[in-house]
NUKEKE-945978 format. One record per atom (N, C-alpha, C): x, y, z. Coordinates in nm, 2 decimals, padded with zeros to 4 digits. Layout:
REM NUKEKE-945978
<atom <X Y Z>>;
...
This chain:
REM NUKEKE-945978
<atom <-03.59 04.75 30.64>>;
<atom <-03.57 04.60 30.67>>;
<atom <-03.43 04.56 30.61>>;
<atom <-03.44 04.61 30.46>>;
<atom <-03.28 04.56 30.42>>;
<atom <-03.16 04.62 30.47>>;
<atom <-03.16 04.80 30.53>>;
<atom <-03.03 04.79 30.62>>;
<atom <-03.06 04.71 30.75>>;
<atom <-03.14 04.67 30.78>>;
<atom <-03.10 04.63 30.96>>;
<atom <-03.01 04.49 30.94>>;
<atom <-03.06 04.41 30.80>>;
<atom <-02.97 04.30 30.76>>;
<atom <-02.83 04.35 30.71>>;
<atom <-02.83 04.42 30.67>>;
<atom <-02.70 04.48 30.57>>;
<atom <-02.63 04.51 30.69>>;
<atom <-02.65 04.60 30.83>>;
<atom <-02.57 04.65 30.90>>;
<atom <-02.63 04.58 31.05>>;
<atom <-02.65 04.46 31.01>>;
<atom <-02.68 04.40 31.15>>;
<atom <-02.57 04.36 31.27>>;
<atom <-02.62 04.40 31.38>>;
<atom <-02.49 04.36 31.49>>;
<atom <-02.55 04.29 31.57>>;
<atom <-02.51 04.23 31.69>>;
<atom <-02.58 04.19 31.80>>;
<atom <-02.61 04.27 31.93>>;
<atom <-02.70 04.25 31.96>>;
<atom <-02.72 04.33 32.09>>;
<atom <-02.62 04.29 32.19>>;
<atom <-02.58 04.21 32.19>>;
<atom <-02.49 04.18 32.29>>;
<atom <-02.34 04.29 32.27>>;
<atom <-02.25 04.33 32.31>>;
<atom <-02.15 04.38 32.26>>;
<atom <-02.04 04.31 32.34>>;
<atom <-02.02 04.18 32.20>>;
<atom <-01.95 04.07 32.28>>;
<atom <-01.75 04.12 32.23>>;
<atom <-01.77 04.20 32.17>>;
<atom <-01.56 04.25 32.21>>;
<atom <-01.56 04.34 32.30>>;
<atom <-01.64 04.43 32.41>>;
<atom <-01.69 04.47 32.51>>;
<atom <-01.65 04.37 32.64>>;
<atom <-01.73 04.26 32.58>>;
<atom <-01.74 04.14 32.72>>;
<atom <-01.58 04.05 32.70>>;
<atom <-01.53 04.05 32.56>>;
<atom <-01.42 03.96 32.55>>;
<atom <-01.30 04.03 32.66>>;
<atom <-01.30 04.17 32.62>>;
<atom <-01.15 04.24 32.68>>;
<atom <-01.18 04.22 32.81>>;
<atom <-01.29 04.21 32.85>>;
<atom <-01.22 04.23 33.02>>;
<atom <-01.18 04.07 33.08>>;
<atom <-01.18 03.99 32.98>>;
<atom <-01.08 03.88 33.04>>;
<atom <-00.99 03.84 32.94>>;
<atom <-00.89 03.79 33.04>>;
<atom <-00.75 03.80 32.95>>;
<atom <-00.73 03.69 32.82>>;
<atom <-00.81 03.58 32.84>>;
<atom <-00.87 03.50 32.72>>;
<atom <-00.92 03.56 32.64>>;
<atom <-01.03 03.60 32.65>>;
<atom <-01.08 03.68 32.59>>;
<atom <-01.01 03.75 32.48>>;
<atom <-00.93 03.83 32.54>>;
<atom <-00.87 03.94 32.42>>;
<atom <-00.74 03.85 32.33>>;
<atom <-00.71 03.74 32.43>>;
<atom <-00.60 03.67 32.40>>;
<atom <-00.71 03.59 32.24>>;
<atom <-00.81 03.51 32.27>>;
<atom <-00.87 03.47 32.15>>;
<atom <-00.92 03.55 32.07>>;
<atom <-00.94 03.66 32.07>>;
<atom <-00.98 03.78 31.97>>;
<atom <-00.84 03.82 31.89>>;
<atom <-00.74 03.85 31.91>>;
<atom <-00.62 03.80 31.85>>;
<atom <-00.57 03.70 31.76>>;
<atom <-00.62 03.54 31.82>>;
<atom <-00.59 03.43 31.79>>;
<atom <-00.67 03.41 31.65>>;
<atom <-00.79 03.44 31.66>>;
<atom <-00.93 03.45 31.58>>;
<atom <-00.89 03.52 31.46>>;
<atom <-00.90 03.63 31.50>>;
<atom <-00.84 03.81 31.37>>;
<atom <-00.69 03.75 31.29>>;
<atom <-00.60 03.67 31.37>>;
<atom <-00.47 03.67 31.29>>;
<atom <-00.44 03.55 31.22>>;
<atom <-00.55 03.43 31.25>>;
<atom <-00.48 03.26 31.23>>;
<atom <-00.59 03.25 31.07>>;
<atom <-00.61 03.42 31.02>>;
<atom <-00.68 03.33 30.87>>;
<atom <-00.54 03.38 30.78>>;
<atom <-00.43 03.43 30.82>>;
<atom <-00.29 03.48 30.75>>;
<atom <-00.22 03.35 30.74>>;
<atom <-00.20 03.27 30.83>>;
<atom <-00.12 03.18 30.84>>;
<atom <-00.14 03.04 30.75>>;
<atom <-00.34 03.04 30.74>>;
<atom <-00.37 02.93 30.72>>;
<atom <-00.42 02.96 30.58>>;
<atom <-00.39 03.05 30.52>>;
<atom <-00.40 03.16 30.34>>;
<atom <-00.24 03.10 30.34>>;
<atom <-00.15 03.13 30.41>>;
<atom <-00.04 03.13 30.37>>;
<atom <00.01 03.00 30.31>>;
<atom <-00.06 02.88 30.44>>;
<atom <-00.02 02.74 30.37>>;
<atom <-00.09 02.71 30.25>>;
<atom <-00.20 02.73 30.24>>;
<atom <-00.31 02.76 30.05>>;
<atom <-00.21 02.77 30.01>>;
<atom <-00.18 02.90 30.00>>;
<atom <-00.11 02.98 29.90>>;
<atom <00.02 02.88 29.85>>;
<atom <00.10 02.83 30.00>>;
<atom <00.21 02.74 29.92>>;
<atom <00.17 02.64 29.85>>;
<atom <00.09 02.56 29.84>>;
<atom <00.02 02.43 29.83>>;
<atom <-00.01 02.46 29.67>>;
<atom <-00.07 02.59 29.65>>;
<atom <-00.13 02.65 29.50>>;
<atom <00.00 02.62 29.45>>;
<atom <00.07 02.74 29.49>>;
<atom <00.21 02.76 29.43>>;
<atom <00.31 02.65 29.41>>;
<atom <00.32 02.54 29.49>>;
<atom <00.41 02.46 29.47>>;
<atom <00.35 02.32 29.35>>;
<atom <00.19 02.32 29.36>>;
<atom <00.16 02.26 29.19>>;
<atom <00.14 02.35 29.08>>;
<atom <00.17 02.47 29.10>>;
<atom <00.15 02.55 28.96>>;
<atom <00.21 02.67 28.99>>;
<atom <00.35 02.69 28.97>>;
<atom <00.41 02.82 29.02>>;
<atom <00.34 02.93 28.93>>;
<atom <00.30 02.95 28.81>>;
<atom <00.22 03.02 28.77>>;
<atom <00.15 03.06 28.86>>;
<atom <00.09 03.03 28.95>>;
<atom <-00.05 03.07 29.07>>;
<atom <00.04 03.19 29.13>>;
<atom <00.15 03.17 29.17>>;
<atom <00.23 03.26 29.19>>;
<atom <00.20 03.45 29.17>>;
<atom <00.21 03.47 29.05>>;
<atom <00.20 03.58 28.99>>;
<atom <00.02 03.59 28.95>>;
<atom <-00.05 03.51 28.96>>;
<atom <-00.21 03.55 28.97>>;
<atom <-00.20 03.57 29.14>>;
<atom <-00.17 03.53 29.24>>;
<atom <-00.19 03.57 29.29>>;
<atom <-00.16 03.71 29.35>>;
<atom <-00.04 03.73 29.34>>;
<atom <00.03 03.86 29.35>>;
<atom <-00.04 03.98 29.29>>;
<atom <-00.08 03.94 29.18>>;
<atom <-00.14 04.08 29.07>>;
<atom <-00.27 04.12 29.15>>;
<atom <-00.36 04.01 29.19>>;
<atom <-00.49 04.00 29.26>>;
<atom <-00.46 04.04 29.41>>;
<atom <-00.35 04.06 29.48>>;
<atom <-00.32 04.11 29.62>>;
<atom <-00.33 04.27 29.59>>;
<atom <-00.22 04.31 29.49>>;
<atom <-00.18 04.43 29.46>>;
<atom <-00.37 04.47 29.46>>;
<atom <-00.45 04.46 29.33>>;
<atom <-00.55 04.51 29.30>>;
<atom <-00.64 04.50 29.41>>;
<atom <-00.66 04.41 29.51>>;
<atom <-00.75 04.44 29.60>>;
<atom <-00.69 04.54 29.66>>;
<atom <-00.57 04.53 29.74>>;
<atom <-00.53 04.62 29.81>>;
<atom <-00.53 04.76 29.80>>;
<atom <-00.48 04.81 29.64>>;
<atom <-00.56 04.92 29.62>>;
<atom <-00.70 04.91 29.60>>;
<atom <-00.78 04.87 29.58>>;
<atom <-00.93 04.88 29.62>>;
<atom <-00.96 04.90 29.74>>;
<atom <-00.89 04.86 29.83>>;
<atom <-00.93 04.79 29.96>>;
<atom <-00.90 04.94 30.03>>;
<atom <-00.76 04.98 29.99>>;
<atom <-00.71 05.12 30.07>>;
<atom <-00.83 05.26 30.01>>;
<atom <-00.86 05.27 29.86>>;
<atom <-00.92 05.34 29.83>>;
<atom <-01.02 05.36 29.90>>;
<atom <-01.10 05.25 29.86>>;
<atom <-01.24 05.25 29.94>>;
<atom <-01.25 05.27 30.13>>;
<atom <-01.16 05.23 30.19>>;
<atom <-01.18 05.27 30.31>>;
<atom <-01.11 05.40 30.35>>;
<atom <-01.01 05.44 30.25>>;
<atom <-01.03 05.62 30.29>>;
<atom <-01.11 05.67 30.26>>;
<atom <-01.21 05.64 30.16>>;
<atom <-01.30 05.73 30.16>>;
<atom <-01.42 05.72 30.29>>;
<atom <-01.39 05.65 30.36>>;
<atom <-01.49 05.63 30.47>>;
<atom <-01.60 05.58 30.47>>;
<atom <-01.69 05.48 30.39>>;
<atom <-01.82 05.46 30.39>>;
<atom <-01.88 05.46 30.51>>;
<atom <-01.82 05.41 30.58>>;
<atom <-01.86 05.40 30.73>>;
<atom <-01.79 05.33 30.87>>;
<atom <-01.84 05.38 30.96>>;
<atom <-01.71 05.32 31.05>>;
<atom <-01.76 05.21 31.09>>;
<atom <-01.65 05.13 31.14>>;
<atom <-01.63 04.98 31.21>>;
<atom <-01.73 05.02 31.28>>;
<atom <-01.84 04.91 31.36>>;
<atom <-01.94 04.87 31.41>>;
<atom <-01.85 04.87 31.57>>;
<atom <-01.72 04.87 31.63>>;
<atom <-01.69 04.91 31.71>>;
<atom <-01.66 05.05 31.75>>;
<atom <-01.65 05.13 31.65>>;
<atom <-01.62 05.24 31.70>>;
<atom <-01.76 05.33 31.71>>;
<atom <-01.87 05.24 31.63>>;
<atom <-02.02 05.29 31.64>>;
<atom <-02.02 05.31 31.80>>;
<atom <-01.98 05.18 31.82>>;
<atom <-02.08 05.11 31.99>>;
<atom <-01.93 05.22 32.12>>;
<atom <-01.83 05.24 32.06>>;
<atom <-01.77 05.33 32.13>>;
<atom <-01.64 05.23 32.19>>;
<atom <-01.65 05.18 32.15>>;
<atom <-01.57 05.04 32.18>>;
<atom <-01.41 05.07 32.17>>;
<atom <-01.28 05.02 32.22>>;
<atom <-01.17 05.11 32.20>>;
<atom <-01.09 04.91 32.10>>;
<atom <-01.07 04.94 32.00>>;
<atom <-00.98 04.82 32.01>>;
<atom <-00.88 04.78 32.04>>;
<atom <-00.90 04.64 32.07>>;
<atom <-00.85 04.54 32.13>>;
<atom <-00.65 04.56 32.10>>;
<atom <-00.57 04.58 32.21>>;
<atom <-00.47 04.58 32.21>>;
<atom <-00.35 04.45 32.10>>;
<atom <-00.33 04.51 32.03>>;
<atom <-00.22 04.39 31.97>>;
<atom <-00.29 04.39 31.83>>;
<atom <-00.38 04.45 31.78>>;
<atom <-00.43 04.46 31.66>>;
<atom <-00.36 04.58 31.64>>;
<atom <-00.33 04.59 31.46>>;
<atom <-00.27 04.70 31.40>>;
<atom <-00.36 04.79 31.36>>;
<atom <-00.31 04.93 31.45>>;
<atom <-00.45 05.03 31.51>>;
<atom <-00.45 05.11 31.32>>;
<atom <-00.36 05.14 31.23>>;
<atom <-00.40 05.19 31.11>>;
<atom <-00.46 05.11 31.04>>;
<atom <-00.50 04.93 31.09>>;
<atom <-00.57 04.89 30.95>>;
<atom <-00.72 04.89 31.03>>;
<atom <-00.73 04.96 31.11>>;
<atom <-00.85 04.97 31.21>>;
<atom <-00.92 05.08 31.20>>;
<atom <-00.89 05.23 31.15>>;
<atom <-00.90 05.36 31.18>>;
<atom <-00.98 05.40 31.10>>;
<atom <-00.96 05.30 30.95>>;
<atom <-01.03 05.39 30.85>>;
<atom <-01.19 05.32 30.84>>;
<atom <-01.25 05.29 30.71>>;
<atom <-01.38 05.28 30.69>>;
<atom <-01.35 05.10 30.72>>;
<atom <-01.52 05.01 30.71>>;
<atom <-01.45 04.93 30.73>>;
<atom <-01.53 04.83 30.61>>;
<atom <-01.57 04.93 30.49>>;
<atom <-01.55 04.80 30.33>>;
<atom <-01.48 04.83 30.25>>;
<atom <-01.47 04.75 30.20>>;
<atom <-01.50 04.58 30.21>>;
<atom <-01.42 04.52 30.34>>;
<atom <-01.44 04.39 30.37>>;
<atom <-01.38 04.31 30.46>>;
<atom <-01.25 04.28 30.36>>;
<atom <-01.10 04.32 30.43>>;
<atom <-01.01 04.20 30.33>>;
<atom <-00.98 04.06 30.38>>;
<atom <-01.01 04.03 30.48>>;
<atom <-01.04 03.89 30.55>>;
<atom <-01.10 03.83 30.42>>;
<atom <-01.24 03.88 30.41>>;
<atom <-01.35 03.79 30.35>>;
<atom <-01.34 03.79 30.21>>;
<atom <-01.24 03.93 30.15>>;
<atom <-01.21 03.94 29.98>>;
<atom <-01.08 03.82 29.97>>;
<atom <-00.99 03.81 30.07>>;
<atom <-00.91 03.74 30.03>>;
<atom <-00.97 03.59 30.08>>;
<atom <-01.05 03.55 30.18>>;
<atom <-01.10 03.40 30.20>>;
<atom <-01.17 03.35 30.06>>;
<atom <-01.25 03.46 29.98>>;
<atom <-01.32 03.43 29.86>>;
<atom <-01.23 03.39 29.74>>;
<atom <-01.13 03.49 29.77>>;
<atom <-01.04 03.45 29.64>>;
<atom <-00.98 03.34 29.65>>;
<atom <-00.96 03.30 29.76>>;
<atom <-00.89 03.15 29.76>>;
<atom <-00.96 03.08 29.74>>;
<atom <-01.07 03.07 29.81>>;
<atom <-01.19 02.93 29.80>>;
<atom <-01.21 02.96 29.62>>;
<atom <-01.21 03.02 29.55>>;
<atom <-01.22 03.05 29.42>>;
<atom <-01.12 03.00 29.33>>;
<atom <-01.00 03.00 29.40>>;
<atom <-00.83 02.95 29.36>>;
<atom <-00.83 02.77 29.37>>;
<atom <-00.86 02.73 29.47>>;
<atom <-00.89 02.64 29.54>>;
<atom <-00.99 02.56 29.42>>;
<atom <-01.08 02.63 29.39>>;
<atom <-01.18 02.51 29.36>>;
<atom <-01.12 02.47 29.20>>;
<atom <-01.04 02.59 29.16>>;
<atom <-01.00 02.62 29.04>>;
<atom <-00.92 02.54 29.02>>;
<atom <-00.83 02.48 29.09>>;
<atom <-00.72 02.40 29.12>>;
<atom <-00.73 02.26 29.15>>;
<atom <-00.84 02.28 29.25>>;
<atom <-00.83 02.12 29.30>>;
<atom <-00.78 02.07 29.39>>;
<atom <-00.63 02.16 29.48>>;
<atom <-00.51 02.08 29.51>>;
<atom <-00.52 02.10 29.68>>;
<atom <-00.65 02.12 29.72>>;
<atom <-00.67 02.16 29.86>>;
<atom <-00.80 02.16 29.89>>;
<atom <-00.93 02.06 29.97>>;
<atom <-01.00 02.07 30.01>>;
<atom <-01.13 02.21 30.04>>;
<atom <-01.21 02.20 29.94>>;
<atom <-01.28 02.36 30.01>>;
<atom <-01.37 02.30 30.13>>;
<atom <-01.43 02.18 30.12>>;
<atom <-01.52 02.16 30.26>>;
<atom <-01.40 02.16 30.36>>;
<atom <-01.29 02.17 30.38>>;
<atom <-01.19 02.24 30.51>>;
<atom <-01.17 02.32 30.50>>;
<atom <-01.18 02.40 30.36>>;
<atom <-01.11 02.58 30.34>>;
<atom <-01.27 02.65 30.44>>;
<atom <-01.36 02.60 30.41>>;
<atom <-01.47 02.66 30.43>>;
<atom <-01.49 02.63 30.55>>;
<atom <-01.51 02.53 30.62>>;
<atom <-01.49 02.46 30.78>>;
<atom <-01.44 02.56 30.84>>;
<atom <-01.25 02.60 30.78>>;
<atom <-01.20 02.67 30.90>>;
<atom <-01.23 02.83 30.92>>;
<atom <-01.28 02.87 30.74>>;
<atom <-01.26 03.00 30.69>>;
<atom <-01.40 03.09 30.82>>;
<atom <-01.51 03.00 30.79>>;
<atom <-01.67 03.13 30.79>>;
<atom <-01.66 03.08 30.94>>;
<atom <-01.64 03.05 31.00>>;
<atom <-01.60 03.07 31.17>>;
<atom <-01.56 03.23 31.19>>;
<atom <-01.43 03.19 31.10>>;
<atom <-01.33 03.36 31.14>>;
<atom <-01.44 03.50 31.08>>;
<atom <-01.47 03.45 30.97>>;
<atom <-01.58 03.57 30.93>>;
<atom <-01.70 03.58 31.01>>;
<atom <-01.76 03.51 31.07>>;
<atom <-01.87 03.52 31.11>>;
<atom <-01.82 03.59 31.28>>;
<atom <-01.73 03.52 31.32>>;
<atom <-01.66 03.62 31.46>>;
<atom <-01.63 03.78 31.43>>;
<atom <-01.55 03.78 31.30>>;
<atom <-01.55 03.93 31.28>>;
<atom <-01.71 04.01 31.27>>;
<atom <-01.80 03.98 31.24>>;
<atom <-01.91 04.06 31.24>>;
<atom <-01.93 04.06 31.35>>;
<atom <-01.98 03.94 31.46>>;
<atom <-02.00 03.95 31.58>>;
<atom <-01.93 04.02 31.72>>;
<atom <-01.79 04.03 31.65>>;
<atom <-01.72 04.08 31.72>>;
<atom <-01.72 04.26 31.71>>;
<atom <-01.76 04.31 31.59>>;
<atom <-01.77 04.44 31.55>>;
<atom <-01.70 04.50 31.51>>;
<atom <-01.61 04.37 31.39>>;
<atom <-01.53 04.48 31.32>>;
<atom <-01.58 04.47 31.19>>;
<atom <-01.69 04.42 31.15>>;
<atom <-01.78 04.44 31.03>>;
<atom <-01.91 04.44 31.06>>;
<atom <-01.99 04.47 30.95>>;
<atom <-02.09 04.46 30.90>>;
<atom <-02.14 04.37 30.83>>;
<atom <-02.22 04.30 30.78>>;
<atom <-02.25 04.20 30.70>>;
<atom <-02.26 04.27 30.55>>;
<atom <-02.25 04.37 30.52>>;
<atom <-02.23 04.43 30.42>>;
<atom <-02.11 04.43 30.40>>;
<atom <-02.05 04.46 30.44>>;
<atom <-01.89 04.49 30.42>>;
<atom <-01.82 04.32 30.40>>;
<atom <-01.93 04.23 30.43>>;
<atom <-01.87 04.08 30.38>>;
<atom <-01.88 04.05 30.27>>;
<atom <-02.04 04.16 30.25>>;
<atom <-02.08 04.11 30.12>>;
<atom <-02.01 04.17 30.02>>;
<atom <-01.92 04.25 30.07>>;
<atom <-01.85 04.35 29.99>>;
<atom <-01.70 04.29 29.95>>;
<atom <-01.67 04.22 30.05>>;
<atom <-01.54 04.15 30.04>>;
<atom <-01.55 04.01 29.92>>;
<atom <-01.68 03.99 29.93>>;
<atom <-01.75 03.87 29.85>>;
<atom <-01.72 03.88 29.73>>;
<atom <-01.77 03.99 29.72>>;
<atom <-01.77 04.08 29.52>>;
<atom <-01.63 04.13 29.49>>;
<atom <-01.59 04.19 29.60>>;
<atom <-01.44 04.19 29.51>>;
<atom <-01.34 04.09 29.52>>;
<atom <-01.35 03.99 29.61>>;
<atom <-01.29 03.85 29.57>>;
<atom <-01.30 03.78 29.47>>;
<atom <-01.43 03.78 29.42>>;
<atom <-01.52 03.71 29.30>>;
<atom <-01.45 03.78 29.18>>;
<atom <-01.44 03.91 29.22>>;
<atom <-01.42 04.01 29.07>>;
<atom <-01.24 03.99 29.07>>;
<atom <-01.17 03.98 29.16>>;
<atom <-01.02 03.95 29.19>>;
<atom <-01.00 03.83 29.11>>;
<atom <-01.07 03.72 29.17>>;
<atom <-01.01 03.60 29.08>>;
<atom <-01.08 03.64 28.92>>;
<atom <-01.14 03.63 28.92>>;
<atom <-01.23 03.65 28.74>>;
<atom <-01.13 03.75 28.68>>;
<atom <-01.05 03.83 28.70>>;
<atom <-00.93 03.93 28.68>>;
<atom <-00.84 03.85 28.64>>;
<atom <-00.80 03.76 28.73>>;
<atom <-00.67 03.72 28.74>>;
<atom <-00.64 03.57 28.75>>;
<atom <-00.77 03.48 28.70>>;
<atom <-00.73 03.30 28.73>>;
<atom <-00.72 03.29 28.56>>;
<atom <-00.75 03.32 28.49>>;
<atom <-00.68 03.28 28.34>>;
<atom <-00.55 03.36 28.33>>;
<atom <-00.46 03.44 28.39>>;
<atom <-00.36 03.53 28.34>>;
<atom <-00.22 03.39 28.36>>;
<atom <-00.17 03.44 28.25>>;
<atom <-00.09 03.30 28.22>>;
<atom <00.07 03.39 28.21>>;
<atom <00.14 03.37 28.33>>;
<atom <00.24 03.49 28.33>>;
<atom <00.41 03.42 28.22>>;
<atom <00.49 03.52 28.17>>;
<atom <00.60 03.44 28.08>>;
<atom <00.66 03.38 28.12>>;
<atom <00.74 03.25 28.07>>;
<atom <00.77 03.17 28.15>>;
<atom <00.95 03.20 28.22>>;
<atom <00.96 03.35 28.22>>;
<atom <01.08 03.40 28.30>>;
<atom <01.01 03.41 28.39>>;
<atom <00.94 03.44 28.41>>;
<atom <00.86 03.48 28.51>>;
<atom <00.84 03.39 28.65>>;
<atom <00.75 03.31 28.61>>;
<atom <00.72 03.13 28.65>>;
<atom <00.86 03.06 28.70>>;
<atom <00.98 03.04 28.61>>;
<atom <01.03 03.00 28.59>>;
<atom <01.18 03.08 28.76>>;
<atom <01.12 03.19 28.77>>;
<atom <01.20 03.28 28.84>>;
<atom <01.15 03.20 28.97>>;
<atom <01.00 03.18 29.01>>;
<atom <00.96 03.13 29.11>>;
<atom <00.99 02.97 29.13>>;
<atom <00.99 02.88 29.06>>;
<atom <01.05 02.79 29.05>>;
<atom <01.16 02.74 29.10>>;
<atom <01.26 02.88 29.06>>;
<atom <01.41 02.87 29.09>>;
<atom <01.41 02.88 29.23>>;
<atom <01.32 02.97 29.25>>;
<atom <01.33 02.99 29.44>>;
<atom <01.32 02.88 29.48>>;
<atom <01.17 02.83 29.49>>;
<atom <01.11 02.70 29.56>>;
<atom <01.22 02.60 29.58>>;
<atom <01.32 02.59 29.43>>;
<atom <01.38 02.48 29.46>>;
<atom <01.53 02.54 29.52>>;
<atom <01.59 02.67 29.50>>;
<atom <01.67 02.66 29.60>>;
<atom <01.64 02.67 29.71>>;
<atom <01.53 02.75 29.76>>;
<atom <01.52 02.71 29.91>>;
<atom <01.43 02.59 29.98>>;
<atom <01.44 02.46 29.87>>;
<atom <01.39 02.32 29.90>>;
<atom <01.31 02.33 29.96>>;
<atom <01.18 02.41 29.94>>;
<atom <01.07 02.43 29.97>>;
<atom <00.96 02.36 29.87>>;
């Protein structure tokens, strides 16, 4: 009972039904790439009231990321599209597709922010959340997760910020980012 929830998909094999129209694959794209852009504006927003956020965040990219590469070379198991035989979707980057597929870093980095976010103050989570569990919930349906592999992204987001939201970096440091923001009047 608990894996059919843990590794549940839909009977339908709706990235199957998206590719063969050109919408379709065009919004599977749009879906998969628009949680980068909309992390990136967070991110400035964090950064520009507390350039310290700066280097927590950074430290906490580095560490997932080696988590993230570790754990999906060792394979736990494959994307839920390559189960169903499914070829992915053209315009996606085929090596972050190849290996295992936990944790989610979609859903480790949506966690760490909404965690950053609440920590802060300086940005809405009922819109972090509005825009974020749409994108997550299409990736499982779409078959490039598992609901485990969310849950997985969940825990090391949680364990990313708890790492790295009290780290209080020197103020060369801080002070380096600063200097950018304001020469590039950003």
């Amino acid at each position: 009972m608990l894996k059919n929830i843990l590794f549940w998909q839909p009977k339908k094999d709706y990235l199957r039904f998206l590719i063969n129209y050109s919408f379709g694959h065009q919004l599977i794209l749009i879906i998969n790439y628009s949680l980068w852009p909309f992390l990136f504006l967070v991110c400035y927003i964090l950064i520009k009231t507390d350039f310290n956020v700066f280097w927590q965040i950074a430290t906490a990219t580095i560490l997932t990321e080696i988590f993230e590469k570790i754990s999906k070379k060792n394979f736990f198991w494959k994307r839920p599209l390559y189960a169903k035989k499914d070829s992915l979707p053209t315009g996606l980057h085929k090596a972050w597709y190849t290996g295992g597929s936990f944790p989610s870093g979609h859903c480790t980095r949506a966690i760490y922010f909404l965690l950053l976010i609440t920590q802060y103050g300086h940005f809405s989570p009922i819109l972090y959340i509005a825009f974020i569990l749409p994108l997550l919930v299409f990736r499982v349906i779409i078959g490039f997760h598992y609901p485990i592999d969310m849950l997985g992204g969940v825990v090391v987001g949680f364990v990313a910020w708890l790492a790295t939201h009290n780290l209080v970096f020197p103020d060369i440091l801080v002070n380096l980012i600063k200097n950018i923001f304001t020469w590039l009047k950003i």
